[in-house]
C-alpha positions as semicolon CSV with decimal commas, in nm:
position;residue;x (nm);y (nm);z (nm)
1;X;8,080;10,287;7,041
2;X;7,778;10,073;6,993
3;X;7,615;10,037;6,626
4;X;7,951;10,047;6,433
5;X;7,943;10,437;6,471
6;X;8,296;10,613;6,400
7;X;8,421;10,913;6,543
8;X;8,634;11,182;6,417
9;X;8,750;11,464;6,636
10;X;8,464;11,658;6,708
11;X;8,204;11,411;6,471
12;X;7,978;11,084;6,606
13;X;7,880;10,944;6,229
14;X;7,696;10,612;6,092
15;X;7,755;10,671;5,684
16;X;7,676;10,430;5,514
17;X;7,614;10,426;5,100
18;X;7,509;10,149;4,886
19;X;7,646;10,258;4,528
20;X;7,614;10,064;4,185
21;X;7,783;10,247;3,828
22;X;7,854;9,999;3,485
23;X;8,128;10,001;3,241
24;X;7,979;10,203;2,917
25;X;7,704;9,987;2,708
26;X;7,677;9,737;3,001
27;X;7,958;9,532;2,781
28;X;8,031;9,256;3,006
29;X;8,430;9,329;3,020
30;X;8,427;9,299;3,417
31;X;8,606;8,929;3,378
32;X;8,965;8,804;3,454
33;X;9,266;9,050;3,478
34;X;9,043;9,319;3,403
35;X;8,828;9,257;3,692
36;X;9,103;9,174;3,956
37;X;9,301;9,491;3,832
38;X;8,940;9,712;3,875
39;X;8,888;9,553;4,211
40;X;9,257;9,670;4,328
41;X;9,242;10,001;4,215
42;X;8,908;10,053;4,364
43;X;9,028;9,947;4,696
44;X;9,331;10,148;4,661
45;X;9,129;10,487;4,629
46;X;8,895;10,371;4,918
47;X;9,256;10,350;5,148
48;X;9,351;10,724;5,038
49;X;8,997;10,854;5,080
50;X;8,933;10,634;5,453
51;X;8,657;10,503;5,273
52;X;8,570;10,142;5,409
53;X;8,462;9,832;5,183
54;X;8,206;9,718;5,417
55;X;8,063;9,447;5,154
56;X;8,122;9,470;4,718
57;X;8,050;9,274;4,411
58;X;8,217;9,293;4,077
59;X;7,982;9,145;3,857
60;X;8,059;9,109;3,460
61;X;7,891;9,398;3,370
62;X;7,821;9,652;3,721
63;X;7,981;9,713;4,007
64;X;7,836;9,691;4,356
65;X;7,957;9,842;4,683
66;X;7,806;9,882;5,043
67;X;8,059;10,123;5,173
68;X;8,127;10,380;5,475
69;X;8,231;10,719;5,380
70;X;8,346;10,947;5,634
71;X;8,237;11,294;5,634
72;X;8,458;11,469;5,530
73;X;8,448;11,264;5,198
74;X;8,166;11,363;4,933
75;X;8,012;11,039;4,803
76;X;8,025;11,223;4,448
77;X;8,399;11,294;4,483
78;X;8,457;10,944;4,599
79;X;8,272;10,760;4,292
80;X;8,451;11,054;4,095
81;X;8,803;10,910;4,210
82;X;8,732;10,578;4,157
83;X;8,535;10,562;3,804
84;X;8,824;10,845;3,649
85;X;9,118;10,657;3,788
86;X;9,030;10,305;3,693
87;X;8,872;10,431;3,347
88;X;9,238;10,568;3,271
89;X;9,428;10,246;3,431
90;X;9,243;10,007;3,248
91;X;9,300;10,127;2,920
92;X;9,638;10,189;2,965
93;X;9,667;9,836;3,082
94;X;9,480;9,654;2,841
95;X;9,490;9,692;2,485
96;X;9,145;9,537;2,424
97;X;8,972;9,767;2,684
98;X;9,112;10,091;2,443
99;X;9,003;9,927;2,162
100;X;8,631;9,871;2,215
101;X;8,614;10,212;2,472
102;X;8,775;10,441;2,221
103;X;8,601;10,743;2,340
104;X;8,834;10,725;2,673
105;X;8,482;10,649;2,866
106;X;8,498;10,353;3,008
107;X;8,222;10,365;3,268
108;X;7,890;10,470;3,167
109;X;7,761;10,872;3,279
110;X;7,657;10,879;3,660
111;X;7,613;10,651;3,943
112;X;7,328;10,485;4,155
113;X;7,360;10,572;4,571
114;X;7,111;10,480;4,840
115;X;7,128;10,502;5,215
116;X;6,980;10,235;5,421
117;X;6,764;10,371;5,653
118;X;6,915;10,320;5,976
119;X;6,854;10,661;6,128
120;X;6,640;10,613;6,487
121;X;6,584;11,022;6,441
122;X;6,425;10,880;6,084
123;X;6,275;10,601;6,185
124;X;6,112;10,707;6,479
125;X;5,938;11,028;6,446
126;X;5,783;11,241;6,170
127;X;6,003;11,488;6,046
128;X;5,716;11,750;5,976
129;X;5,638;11,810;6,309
130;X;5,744;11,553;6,571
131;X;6,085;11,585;6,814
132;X;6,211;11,309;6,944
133;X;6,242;11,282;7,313
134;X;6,473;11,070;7,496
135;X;6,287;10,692;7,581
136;X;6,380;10,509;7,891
137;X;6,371;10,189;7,679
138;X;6,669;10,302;7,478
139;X;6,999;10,065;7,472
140;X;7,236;10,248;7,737
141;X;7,512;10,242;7,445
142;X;7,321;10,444;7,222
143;X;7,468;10,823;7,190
144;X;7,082;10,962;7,034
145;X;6,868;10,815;7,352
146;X;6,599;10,762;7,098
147;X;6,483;10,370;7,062
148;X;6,459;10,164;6,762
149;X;6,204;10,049;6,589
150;X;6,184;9,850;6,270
151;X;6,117;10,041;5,923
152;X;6,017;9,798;5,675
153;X;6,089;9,881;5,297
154;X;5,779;9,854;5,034
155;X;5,891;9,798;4,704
């Protein structure tokens, strides 16, 4: 299907999450072995869960991810999975990590997640009180009918 949309077997879905979360203090630990051995085991959840790695950054002291998360997956449950099981990994793995995290926290409390907005059902009418009707200038690949338009961000 057009747009990168995935189907499951009665679902059309476009997830997509941009999530950030940082080791506890913001220590800047994310470097070498630690930060290869972080990046695998994040990966590996993201294969168990069908979550896909659509872009991600492991920077010294946050990590970054622009992911797709199917629906059957929580994004909570996901971030769950992979902050618990590379906390414990790590410092089993590395005697320095267990040292300076001796509270068995390694990443700090919560998690940042935003959605891009990519909806056309967003985008292109007011949710209050408008429906959105099919447009004859919609792509003939698109499942909603409803054109595009651009949505710019204002910081």
């Amino acid at each position: 299907m057009a747009m990168g949309y995935l189907t499951g077997c009665h679902t059309t879905f476009h997830h997509r999450y941009h999530l950030v979360w940082a080791p506890k203090y913001r220590f800047k630990v994310l470097r070498g072995e630690v930060r290869l051995r972080v990046r695998e085991i994040i990966r590996q959840v993201c294969a168990e869960m069908g979550v896909m790695i659509i872009n991600g950054v492991l920077s010294s002291d946050h990590v970054h991810m622009f992911v797709k998360i199917p629906p059957h997956v929580s994004v909570s449950d996901f971030v769950r999975r992979a902050k618990s099981r590379s906390s414990r990994k790590i410092q089993q793995e590395f005697e320095h990590i267990r040292a300076r995290y001796w509270g068995q926290r390694f990443w700090q409390r919560g998690y940042f997640s935003i959605t891009p907005a990519t909806s056309p059902m967003i985008s292109s009418c007011d949710i209050s009180t408008d429906i959105p009707t099919s447009n004859a200038s919609a792509p003939p690949d698109d499942p909603t009918g409803v054109s595009r338009s651009v949505v710019q961000m204002v910081p």
